[in-house]
Structures are given as C-alpha cells and as structure tokens.
C-alpha positions in Angstrom: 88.0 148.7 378.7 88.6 150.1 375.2 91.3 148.1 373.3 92.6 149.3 369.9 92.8 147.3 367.2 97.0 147.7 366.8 96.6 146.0 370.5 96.1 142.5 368.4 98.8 139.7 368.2 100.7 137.2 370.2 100.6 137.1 374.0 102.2 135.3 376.2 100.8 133.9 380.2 103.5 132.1 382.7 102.0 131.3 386.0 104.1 129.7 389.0 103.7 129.2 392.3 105.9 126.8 394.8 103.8 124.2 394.6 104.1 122.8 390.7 106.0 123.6 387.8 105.6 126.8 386.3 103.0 126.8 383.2 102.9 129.1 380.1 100.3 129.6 377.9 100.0 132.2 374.1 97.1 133.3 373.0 96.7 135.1 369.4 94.5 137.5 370.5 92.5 139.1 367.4 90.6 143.0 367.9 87.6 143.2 365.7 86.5 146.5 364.3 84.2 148.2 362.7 84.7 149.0 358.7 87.0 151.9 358.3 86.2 153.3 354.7 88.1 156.6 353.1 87.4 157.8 349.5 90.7 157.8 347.3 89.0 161.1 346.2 85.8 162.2 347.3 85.8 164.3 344.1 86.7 162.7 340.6 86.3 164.3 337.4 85.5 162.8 334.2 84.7 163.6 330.2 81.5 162.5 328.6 82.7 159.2 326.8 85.5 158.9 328.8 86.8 156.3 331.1 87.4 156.9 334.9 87.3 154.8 338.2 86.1 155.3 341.7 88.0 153.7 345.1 87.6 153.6 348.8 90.0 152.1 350.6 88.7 149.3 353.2 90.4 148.3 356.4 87.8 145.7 358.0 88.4 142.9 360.5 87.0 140.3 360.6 86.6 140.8 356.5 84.4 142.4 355.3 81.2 140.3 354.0 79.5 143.0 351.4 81.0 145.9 349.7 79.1 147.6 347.7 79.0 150.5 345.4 75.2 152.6 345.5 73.9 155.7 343.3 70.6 157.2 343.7 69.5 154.2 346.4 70.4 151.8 343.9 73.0 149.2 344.1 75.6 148.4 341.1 76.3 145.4 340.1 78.3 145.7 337.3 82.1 147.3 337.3 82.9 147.0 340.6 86.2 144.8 342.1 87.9 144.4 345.1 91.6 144.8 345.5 93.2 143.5 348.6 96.3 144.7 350.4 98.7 141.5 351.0 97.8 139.3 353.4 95.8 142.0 356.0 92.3 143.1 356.5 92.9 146.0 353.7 92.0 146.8 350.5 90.4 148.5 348.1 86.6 148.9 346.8 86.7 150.0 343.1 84.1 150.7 340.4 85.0 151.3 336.9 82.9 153.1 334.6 83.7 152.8 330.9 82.1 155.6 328.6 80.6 157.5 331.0 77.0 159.0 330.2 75.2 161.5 331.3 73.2 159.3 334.3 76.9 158.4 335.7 77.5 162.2 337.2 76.4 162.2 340.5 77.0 161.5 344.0 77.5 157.3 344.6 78.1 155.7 348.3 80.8 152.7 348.9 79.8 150.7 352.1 81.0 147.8 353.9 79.7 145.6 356.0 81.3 143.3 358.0 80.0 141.2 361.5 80.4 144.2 363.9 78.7 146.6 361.5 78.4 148.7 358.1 80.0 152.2 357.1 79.8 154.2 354.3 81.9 156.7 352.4 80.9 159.2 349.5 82.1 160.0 346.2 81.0 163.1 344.0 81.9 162.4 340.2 82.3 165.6 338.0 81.6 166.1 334.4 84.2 168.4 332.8 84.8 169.3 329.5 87.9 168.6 329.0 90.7 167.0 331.1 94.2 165.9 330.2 95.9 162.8 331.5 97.9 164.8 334.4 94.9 166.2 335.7 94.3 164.7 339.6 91.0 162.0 339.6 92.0 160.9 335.7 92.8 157.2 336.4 91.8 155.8 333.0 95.3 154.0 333.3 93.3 152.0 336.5 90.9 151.0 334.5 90.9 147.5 333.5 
C-alpha cells in the first residue's frame, strides 16, 4: 500500500463486541520519507570579491543525519549552516561564501541523508561583472 507522508498523525482504534467492554486504543503513527531537497535558486550570481549564499531547502523525516554541501567531488567544511523550520522536519541547508574567488564559480551539490536514503540537488554559481543589490540570487543581506 503506498501511504503519503501528510497520512501521519493521531489515530484512533475502538473495538466492542457483546461480550466485554468496549476498548480504544491511539496510535501516533509517523510516515518516513525519503529527503526532499529543492535549490532556492538553482542559479545564483555573484561579483569577484563579493559576498553571496547558496540554499536548499530540506524536508526529511526522520531528520536528516548529514547534509552536506560538495564542489568538484569535494566536500566543504567551512560556511555551511543549517536553518530549521519550527518544530517540523524542514529546513534549510545553506553555505555562505565570503569574497568569492575565482575557484568558487562552478556547479556545487547539496545532499541529505537521512535513514531511508540520500538525495541531492544542484546549484550553478555565476560570475557577473557587476550586480546591484535588487538583482534576483544577491543575498549578501543572508549572509552572516
């Protein structure tokens, strides 16, 4: 049977017969899912020396257990942060890159990984030579 994971919550079982008193029973029933991840922008543009962030947003239950930022195979380590949505299995995976170099344009993968499996999502950044603080993928402002 496939079940969806908006089929999660409270149920509720009452059983009777004539014979004893009627028993009821609730169960928290729970879905588990594979990751979802979406780019914010699967495009983001940003100036030599400049400041700019990446984000996929992350819907995972049970939670996620790695989330992870790659370019060219390699993993990052430093400038990335994970931003949860309240109290559900959201959020969102973000790296920050401060004075971006040359070696920063490129294509970079965010993937999670939680106990059902792993899924990725990719994000292109763009040099440009100039951009003003209106223009869409300028989140300098984001950056912390």
């Amino acid at each position: 049977t496939n079940v969806s994971h908006s089929e999660s919550g409270r149920y509720s079982c009452l059983a009777s017969n004539n014979v004893s008193p009627t028993d009821n029973r609730v169960l928290d029933f729970e879905v588990h899912y594979a990751p979802k991840v979406i780019p914010r922008r699967s495009e983001v543009m940003a100036v030599l020396g400049g400041r700019t962030s990446l984000r996929c947003d992350v819907d995972a239950l049970p939670a996620a257990t790695q989330l992870e930022w790659f370019k060219d195979n390699r993993k990052i380590t430093e400038g990335q942060a994970y931003e949860k949505n309240g109290e559900g299995p959201s959020g969102s995976l973000v790296l920050a890159l401060r004075d971006v170099r040359n070696g920063d344009f490129g294509d970079y993968i965010c993937r999670v990984t939680n106990s059902v499996a792993s899924r990725e999502a990719s994000v292109v950044l763009i040099e440009v030579a100039t951009m003003p603080p209106t223009t869409p993928g300028y989140s300098e402002q984001n950056v912390n």
